[in-house]
C-alpha positions in Angstrom: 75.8 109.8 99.6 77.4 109.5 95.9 80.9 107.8 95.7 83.0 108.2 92.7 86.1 106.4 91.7 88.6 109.2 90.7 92.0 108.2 88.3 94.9 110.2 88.1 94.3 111.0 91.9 98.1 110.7 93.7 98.2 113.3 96.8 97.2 115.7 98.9 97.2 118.1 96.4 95.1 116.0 94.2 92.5 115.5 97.0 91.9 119.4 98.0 91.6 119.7 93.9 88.9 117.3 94.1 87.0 118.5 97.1 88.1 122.5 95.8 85.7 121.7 92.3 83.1 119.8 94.3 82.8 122.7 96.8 82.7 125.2 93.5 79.5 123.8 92.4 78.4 123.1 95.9 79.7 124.9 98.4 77.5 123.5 101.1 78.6 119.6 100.3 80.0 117.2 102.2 83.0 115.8 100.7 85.1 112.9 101.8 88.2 111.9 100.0 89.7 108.4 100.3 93.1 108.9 98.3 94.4 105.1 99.3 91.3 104.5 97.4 91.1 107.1 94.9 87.3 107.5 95.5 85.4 110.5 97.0 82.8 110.4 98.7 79.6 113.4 98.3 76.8 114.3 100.0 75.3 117.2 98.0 72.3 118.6 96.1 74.1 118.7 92.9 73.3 115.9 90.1 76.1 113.2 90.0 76.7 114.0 86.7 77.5 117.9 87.6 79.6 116.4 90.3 81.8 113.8 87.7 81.8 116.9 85.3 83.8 118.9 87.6 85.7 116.6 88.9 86.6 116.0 85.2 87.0 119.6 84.4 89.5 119.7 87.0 92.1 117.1 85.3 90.9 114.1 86.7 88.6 111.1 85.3 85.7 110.7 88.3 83.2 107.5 87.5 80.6 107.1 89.3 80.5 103.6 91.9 78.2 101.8 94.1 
C-alpha cells in the first residue's frame, strides 16, 4: 500500500478528484482517501511516481509518505 500526503485537498469533491485520477491510470486500484488527513491511501500496480503525477495533474500537490 502507497500513502501520499495530498495539499490543496478540502472536500468531498476534492477526494473523488483524487481517487477519479488514480482510478484513470488504474482502474483496478484500491484507493482510500483520508481527507481529515489529506493523505490517500493506494494499492495499485502503477509506479508511485505515475500515481503523484496524476494526482498532480489533477490540481493538487501529492508527496509521497511513510
Amino acid at each position: 500500500m502507497m500513502k501520499f500526503r495530498v495539499e490543496g485537498m478540502t472536500c468531498g469533491g476534492c477526494a473523488r478528484g483524487v481517487t477519479n485520477a488514480v482510478l484513470a491510470i488504474d482502474p483496478e486500484a484500491e484507493v482510500a482517501v483520508d481527507l481529515a488527513a489529506k493523505s490517500v491511501a493506494v494499492r495499485s500496480n502503477a509506479s508511485a511516481d505515475r500515481i503523484r503525477s496524476a494526482i498532480d495533474e489533477a490540481g493538487y500537490r501529492a508527496v509521497v509518505s511513510d
